[in-house]
Each structure stands twice: as structure tokens, then as C-alpha cells.
C-alpha positions as CSV (number, residue, x, y, z in Angstrom):
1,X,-42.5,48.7,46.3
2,X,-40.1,45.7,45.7
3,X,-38.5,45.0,42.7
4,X,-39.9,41.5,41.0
5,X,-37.4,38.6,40.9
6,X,-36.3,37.8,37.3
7,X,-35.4,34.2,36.2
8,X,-32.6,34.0,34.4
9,X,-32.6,30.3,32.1
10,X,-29.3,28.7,32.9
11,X,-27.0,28.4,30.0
12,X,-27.7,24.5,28.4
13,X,-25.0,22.1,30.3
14,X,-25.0,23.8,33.5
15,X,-26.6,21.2,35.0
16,X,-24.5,18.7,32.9
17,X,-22.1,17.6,35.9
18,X,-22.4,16.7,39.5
19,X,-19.8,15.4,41.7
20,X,-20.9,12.9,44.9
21,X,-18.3,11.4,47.5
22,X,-18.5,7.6,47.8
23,X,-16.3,6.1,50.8
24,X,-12.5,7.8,50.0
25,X,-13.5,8.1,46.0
26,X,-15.9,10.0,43.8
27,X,-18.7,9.7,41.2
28,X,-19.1,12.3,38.7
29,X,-22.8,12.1,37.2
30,X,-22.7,13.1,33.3
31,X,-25.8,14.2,31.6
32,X,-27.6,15.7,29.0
33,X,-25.8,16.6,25.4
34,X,-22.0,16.2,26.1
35,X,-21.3,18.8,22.5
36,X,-18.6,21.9,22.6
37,X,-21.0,24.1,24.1
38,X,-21.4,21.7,27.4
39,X,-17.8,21.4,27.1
40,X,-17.3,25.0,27.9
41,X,-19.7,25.5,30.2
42,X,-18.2,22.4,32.3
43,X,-14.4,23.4,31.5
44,X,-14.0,24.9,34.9
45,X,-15.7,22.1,37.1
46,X,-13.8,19.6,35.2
47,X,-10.8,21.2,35.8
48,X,-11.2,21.4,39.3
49,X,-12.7,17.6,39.4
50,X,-9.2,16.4,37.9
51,X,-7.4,18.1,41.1
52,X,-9.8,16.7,44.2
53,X,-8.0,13.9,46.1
54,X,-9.1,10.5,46.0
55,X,-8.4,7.3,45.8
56,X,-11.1,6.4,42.8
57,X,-13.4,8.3,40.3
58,X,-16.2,7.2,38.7
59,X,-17.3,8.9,35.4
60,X,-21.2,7.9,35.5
61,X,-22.6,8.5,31.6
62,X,-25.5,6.5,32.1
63,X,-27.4,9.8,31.5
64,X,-24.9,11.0,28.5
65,X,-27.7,11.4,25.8
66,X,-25.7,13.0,22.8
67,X,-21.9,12.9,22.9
68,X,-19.5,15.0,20.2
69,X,-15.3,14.8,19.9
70,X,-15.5,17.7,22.1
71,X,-16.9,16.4,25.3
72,X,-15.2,13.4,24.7
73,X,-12.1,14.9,24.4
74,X,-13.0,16.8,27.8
75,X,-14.0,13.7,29.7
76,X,-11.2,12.1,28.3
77,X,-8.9,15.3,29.4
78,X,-10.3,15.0,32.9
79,X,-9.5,11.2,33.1
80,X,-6.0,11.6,31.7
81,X,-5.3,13.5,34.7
82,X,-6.2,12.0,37.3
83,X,-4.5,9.0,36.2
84,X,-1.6,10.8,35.9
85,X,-2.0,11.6,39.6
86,X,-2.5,7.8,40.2
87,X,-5.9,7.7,40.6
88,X,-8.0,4.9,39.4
89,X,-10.3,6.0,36.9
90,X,-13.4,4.1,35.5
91,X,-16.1,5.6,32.1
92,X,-18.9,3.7,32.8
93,X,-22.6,3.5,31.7
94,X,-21.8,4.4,28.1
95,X,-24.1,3.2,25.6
96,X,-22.4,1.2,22.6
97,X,-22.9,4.0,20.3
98,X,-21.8,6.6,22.6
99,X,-18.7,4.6,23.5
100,X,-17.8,4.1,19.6
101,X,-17.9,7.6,19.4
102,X,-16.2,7.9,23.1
103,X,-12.9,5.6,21.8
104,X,-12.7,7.2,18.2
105,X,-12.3,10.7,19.3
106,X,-9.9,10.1,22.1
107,X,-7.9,7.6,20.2
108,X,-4.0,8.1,20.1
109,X,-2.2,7.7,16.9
110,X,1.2,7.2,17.5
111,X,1.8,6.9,13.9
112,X,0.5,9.9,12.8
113,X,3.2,11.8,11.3
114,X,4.1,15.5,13.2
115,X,5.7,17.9,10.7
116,X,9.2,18.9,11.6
117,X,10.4,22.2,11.8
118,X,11.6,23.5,8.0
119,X,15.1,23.1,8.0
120,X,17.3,23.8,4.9
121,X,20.6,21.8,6.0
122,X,22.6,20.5,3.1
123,X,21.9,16.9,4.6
124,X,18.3,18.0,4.2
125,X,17.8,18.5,0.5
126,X,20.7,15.6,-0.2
127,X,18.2,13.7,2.0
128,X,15.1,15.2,-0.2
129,X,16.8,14.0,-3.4
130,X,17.6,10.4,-2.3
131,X,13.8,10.0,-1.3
132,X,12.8,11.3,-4.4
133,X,15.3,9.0,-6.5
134,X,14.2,5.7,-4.7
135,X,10.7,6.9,-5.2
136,X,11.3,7.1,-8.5
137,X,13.3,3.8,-9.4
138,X,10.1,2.3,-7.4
139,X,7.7,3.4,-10.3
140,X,10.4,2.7,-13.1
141,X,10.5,-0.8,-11.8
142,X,6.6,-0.9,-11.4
143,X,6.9,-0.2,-15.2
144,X,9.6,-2.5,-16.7
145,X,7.2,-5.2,-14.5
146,X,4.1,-4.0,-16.3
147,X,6.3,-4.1,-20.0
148,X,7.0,-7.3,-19.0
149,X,3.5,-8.8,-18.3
150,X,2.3,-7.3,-21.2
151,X,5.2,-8.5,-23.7
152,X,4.4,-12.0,-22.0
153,X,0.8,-11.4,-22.5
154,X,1.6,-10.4,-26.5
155,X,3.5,-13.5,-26.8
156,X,0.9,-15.9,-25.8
157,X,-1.5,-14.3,-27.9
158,X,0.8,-15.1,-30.9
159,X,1.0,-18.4,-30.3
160,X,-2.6,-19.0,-29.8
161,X,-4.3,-16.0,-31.0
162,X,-7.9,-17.1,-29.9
163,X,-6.9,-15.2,-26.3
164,X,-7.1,-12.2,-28.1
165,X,-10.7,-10.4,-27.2
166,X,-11.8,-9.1,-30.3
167,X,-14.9,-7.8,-29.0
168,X,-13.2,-5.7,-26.5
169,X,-10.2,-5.1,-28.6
170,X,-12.3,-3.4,-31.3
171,X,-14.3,-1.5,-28.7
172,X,-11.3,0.3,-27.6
173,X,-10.1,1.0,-31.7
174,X,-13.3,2.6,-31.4
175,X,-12.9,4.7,-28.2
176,X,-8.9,5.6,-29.0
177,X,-9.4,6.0,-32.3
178,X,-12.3,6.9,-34.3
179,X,-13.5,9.3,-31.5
180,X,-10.2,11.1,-31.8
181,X,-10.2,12.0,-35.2
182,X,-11.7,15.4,-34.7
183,X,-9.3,17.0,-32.1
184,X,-6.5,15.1,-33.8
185,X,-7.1,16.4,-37.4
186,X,-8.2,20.1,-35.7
187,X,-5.3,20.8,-33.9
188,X,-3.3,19.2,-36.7
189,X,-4.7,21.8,-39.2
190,X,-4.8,24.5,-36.7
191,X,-0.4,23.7,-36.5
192,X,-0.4,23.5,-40.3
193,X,-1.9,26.9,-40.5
194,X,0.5,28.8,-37.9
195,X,3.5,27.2,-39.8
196,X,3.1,27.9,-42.7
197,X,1.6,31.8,-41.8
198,X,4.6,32.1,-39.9
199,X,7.3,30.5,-42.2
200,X,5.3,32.9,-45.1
201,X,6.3,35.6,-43.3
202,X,10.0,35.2,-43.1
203,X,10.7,33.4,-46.1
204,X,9.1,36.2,-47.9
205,X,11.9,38.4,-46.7
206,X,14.3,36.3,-48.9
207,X,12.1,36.2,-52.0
208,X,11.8,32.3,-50.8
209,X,8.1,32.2,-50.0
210,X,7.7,29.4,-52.6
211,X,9.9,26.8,-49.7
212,X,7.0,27.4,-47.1
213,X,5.8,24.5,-48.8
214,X,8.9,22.2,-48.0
215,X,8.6,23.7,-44.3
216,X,5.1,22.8,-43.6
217,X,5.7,19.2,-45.6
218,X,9.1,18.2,-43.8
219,X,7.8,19.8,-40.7
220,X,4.3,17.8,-40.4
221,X,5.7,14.4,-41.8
222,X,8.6,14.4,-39.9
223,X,7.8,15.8,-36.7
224,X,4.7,17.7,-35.8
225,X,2.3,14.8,-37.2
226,X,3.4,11.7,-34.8
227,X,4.1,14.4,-32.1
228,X,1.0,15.7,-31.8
229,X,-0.5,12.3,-32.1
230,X,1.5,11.1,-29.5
231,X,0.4,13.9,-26.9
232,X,-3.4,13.7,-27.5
233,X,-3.7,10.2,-27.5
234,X,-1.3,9.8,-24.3
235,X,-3.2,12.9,-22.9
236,X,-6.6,11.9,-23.7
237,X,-6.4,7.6,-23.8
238,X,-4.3,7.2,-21.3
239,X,-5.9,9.5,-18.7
240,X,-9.5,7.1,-19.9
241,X,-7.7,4.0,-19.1
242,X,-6.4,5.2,-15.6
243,X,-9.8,6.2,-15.0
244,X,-11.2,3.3,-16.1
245,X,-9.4,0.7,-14.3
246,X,-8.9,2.8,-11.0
247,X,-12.5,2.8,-10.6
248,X,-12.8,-1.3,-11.5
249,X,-10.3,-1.5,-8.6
250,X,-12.1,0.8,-6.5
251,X,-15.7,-1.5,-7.3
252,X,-13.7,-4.5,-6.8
253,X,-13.9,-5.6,-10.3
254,X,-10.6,-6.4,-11.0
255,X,-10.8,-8.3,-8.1
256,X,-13.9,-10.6,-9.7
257,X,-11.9,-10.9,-12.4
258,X,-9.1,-12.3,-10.4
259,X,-11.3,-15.0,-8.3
260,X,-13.4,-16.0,-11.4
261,X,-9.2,-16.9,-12.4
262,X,-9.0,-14.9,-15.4
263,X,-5.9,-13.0,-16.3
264,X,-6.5,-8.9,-15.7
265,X,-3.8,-8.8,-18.5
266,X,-5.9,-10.2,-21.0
267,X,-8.6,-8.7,-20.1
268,X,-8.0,-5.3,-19.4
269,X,-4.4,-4.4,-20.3
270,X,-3.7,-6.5,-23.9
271,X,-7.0,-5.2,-26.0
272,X,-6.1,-1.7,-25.0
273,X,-2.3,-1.8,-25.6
274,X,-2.9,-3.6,-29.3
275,X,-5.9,-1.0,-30.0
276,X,-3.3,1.7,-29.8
277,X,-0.6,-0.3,-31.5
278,X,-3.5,-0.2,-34.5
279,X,-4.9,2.9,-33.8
280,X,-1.4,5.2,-33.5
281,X,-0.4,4.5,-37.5
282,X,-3.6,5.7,-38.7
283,X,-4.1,8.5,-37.0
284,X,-0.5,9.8,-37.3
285,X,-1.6,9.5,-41.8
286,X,-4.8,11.4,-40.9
287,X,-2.9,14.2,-38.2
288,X,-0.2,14.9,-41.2
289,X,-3.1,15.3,-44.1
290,X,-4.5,17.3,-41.6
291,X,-1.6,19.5,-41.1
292,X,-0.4,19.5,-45.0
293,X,-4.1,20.8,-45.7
294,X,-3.6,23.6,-43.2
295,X,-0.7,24.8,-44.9
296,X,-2.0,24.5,-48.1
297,X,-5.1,26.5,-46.9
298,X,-2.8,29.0,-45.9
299,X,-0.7,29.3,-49.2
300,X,-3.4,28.8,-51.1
301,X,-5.1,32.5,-49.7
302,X,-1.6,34.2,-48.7
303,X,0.9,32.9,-51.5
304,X,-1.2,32.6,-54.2
């Protein structure tokens, strides 16, 4: 009784590559789905095609169906050397989509940067620290040349005020201001409250309780009030008006606005620079109201 033959499927890109002799060169016959797993299968057979002698070889991909980084980075391996060997090597019968793919995965950047090994050299951080400073006086003079614009921009509107865009300037007294009252006068309140708990507290001590009124006042008028104000509305406007123009730039907006020959200053830059210059006074009043009334809450319920 004989044992019956089993047929075992050949792994997928076995049959991927065949090598034929032409005259003193050779033509290697790609086929099939050139991914990672034909890659691996053919590893060895390319390996061994990259060290036969002769004088040409011709990759054949006429019957390349699918092609991935890693089989082109295999061909590509293969044909790298042989040429180093001096043998004249020739990728033909790719289709354009395939040889798109082909030239973007084998593509050398010689700019790419390569990380250097970590080295903590006193050269190296004085080297650090000059990169860092001439980065910074870069932004610092991006800066004074955006103060400048705008002062230029504030001075034309006082001569002829009628550049001013009232629509847009009272859009953003809108956005920076009047939707900013409520986490301006809560955190405001909320400071009001812990000073003048906490200032209760020690005063007390001294039989002084009555001056937690002259801390939270002096405190919130003088300081705490603009402060605060300051932070939220750099924190929270600012961060808006990054966001908004970065994505104008990014849609090519402000670029419109450039070909259409308006000024992106005016437009963009001056209603939202004199909204805050309107908007800031008025919400500093309201932030140290805010912060009085949270003290008086507190003295009102802990003081008597």
C-alpha cells in the first residue's frame, strides 16, 4: 500500500522571480504582488542574483502587479549591487503608477538629518545655548517687525479713520470681550474669596481681622485684577487669533487677501489689536468688582 502524494501550496511569491541568460547578460522576470511577504520569500534568490557574473541585467516588471516600499526597496537593494560590481543595470516594464511608487521608496535624501551620538562636551551645550539665543533674537525681531506694522497700521487709521473696519472691529469686542466676562469675573471672585479666607485667618491672630478688607481692596485693584485679566485674555484671545489666522494661511486666505491687494494688517491684525485696546479696561473694572465682591462675600459670613 503506497502512501498518497500530498500537495503542499507554495508559499505566495515563490513563483515571483525567474532568472534567464541572454547573450553574456541576464533578465530577471518580476511578477505577481512585489509586498514584504514576496520580499522575504525572494530574499535569498535576490541575493544570490546580485552575485552572478555578467556583463548586463535586466529587471523585467512588466508582470509586477502590486508593488509596496518593501519590494521596492529589495529590487532596489539587488540593483544597488550589482552596480556596485559594475554591472549595467536596467528597471524596465514598470507601469507609471508602479514606478511612482518604485522612485519614492528608494529615494535618497541626502538632507535628511542623522542624529549624532549624545555628547555632553562643554563646546556642546555652549553650542546648545548659542542656537537657542539666535533662535530667539530671530522671533524677538519677528516681533518688533510686527509692533511696527501695527503702529504704522494705527497711525494711518488716525489720519484717515474710515480704514478702520468697524464691522469686524466690533465683532472681535464681542468675541474678546463680552464672551469673557464669565471666566473673568469667576476666577476673579473665586481669588477674592481665598484672599480674604486666608488673610482672615492670620490677621485674626493680631486682633486685626478688620484690615482683611484693605488686603483684598489693595490686593485686587492693584494687582490681582489687571493680572488676572492679563492671563485669560492672553491665554484664551490670543490662542483664538493664532488659530484663527494659522488656519486662513493654511486655506490660503490670507493669500486672497493679498492678490485682491488688500492689507492683511488692516484686515486681520488692526480690528483685533484695537478690540483688545477697548476691551482690556473694561474687563480689568469688572475682574476687580468681581474680586472685591468675593472678599466681601467672605467677610460678610466669616467676619461678621
Amino acid at each position: 500500500m503506497r502512501a498518497a502524494a500530498i500537495d503542499r501550496p507554495k508559499p505566495e511569491g515563490a513563483d515571483a522571480l525567474s532568472v534567464d541568460s541572454r547573450g553574456d547578460g541576464l533578465v530577471a522576470r518580476l511578477a505577481g504582488a512585489w509586498t514584504l511577504e514576496t520580499a522575504l520569500v525572494t530574499d535569498a534568490a535576490l541575493r544570490e542574483l546580485a552575485e552572478r557574473q555578467a556583463s548586463t541585467v535586466t529587471l523585467d516588471a512588466t508582470a509586477v502587479t502590486r508593488l509596496d516600499s518593501a519590494g521596492a526597496w529589495a529590487i532596489r537593494r539587488t540593483a544597488g549591487r550589482l552596480e556596485r560590481r559594475g554591472v549595467a543595470v536596467e528597471v524596465a516594464g514598470l507601469g507609471e503608477g508602479l514606478r511612482a511608487i518604485f522612485d519614492k521608496a528608494t529615494q535618497h535624501d541626502p538632507t535628511a538629518a542623522v542624529e549624532p551620538p549624545p555628547h555632553w562636551s562643554l563646546l556642546d551645550q555652549l553650542e546648545a545655548l548659542g542656537r537657542r539665543s539666535s533662535e530667539g533674537l530671530r522671533t524677538a525681531r519677528s516681533l518688533l517687525g510686527l509692533l511696527g506694522l501695527v503702529i504704522a497700521a494705527l497711525g494711518r487709521v488716525v489720519v484717515r479713520p474710515g480704514r478702520l473696519r468697524g464691522t469686524a472691529t466690533i465683532a472681535q469686542i464681542e468675541a474678546t470681550g463680552v464672551t469673557a466676562l464669565p471666566i473673568v469675573g469667576l476666577l476673579c471672585f473665586l481669588v477674592g474669596v481665598v484672599l480674604a479666607y486666608m488673610g482672615a485667618l492670620q490677621l485674626a491672630r493680631f486682633g486685626a481681622a478688620v484690615l482683611t478688607v484693605n488686603l483684598v481692596g489693595i490686593s485686587v485693584l492693584r494687582e490681582i485684577g489687571i493680572l488676572l485679566t492679563a492671563i485669560i485674555v492672553a491665554g484664551r484671545s490670543g490662542s483664538a487669533f493664532a488659530a484663527q489666522i494659522g488656519t486662513m494661511k493654511v486655506n490660503q486666505e490670507v493669500d486672497a487677501l493679498e492678490t485682491m491687494g488688500l492689507s492683511v494688517v488692516d484686515v486681520l491684525v488692526l480690528p483685533r489689536v484695537v478690540a483688545l485696546v477697548i476691551v482690556l479696561p473694561a474687563l480689568t473694572v469688572f475682574a476687580d468688582v468681581a474680586g472685591i465682591a468675593g472678599g466681601a462675600v467672605i467677610c460678610l459670613f466669616q467676619l461678621d
